[in-house]
C-alpha positions in Angstrom: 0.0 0.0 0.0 2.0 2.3 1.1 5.8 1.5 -1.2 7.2 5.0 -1.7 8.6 8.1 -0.4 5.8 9.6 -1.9 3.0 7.5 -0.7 3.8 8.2 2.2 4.7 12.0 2.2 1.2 12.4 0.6 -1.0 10.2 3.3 0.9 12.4 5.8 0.2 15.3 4.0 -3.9 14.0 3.9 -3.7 13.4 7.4 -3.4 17.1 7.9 -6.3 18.0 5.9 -8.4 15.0 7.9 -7.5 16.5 11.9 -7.9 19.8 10.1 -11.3 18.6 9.5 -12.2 18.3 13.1 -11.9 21.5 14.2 -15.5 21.5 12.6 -17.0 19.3 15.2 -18.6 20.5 18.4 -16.9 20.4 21.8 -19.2 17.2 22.9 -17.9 15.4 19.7 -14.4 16.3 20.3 -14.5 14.8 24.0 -16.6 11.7 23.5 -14.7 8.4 24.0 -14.6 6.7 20.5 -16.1 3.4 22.4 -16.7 3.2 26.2 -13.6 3.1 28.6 -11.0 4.7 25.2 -9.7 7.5 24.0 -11.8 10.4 22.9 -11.0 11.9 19.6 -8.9 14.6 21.7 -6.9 12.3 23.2 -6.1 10.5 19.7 -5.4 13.2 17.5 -3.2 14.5 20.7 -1.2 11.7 21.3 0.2 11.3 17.8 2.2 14.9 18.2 5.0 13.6 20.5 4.7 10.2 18.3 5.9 12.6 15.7 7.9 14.8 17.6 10.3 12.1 18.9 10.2 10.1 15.4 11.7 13.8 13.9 14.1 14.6 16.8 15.2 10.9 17.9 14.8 8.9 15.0 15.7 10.6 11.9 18.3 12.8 13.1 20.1 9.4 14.2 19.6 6.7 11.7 22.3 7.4 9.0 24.8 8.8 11.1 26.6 5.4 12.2 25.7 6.0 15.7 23.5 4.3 18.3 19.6 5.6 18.1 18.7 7.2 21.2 16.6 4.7 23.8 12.3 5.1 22.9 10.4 6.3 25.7 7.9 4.0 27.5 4.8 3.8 25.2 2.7 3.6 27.9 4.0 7.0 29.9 4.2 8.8 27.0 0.6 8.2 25.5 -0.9 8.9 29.2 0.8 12.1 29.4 -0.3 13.0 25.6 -3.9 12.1 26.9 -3.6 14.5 29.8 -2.4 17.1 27.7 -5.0 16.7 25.4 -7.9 16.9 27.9 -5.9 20.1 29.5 -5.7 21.6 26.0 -8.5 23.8 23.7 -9.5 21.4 20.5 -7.6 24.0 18.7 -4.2 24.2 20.0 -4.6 20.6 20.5 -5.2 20.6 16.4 -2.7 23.8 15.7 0.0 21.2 17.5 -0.6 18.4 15.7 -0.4 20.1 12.2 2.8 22.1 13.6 4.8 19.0 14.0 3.4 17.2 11.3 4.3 19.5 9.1 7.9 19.1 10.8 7.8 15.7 10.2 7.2 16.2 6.1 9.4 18.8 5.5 12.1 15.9 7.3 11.0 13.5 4.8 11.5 15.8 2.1 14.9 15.7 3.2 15.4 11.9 2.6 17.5 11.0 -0.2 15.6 8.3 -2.0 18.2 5.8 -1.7 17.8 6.4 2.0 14.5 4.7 2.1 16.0 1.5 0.9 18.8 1.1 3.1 18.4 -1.0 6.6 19.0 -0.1 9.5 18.3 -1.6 13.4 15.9 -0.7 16.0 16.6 -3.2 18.8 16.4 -6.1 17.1 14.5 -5.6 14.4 16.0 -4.8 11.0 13.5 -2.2 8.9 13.8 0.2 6.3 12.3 3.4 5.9 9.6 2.4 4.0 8.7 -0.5 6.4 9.1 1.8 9.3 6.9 4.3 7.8 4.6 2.5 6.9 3.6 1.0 9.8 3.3 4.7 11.4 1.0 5.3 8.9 -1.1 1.9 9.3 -1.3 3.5 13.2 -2.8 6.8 11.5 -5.3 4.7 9.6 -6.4 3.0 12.6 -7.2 6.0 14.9 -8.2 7.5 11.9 -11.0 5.0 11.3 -11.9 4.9 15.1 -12.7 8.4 14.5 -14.5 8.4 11.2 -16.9 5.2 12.3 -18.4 7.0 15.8 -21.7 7.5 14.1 -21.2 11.6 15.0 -18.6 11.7 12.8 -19.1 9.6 9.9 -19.1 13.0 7.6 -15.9 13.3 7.3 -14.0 12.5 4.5 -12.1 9.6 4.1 -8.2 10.2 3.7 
């Protein structure tokens, strides 16, 4: 699905358009839990930002350098604190935020030299490339994105 440099700069680029999207939904949509006991759309569009804020400052800065990629953070601590900040934060700085560092996150891309997306590298022990490593951010995307889109509130907006 999602083979290319450009495939996947362009979903990214979507993805902006889709959380830009929201900021047309009322208050009540933007804090109801996408099922009972998860997230509410808030809390899933704001937890992706420091997703993409460490995949930018810890990940790509590191991987063709030769060096050591910086430890990840605990998933778990990181996505609570991400919900928190999202239920502290107006739906549009939480949306502002998200499009700020997305943005970041293609104009990195950009950057890529197309033979970088082919060459392997190691996170822990898993051997990826680019491509393989991207696209599984994006198959995360699709999934909150989907959670979103099928809450019967919301199933106006357009698919990316």
């Amino acid at each position: 699905m999602y083979h290319d440099k450009h495939q996947i700069i362009s979903h990214y680029e979507k993805s902006i358009v889709f959380v830009e999207s929201l900021a047309n939904i009322t208050e009540e949509q933007w804090r109801t839990p996408l099922e009972p006991g998860k997230w509410t759309v808030a809390e899933v569009i704001g937890h992706l930002t420091p997703w993409d804020e460490f995949v930018v400052n810890q990940r790509l800065l590191f991987l063709f350098t030769g060096e050591g990629l910086p430890k990840g953070p605990n998933v778990e601590e990181m996505n609570a604190n991400a919900a928190i900040n999202s239920r502290i934060k107006s739906k549009e700085e939480t949306v502002a935020d998200f499009i700020n560092q997305r943005q970041r996150l293609i104009d990195a891309l950009y950057q890529i030299v197309d033979e970088q997306w082919r060459q392997p590298f190691t996170i822990g022990a898993s051997e990826l490339t680019l491509y393989g490593y991207f696209a599984s951010l994006v198959d995360h995307d699709l999934h909150h994105f989907s959670q979103i889109q099928n809450i019967g509130a919301l199933n106006w907006i357009s698919s990316i």
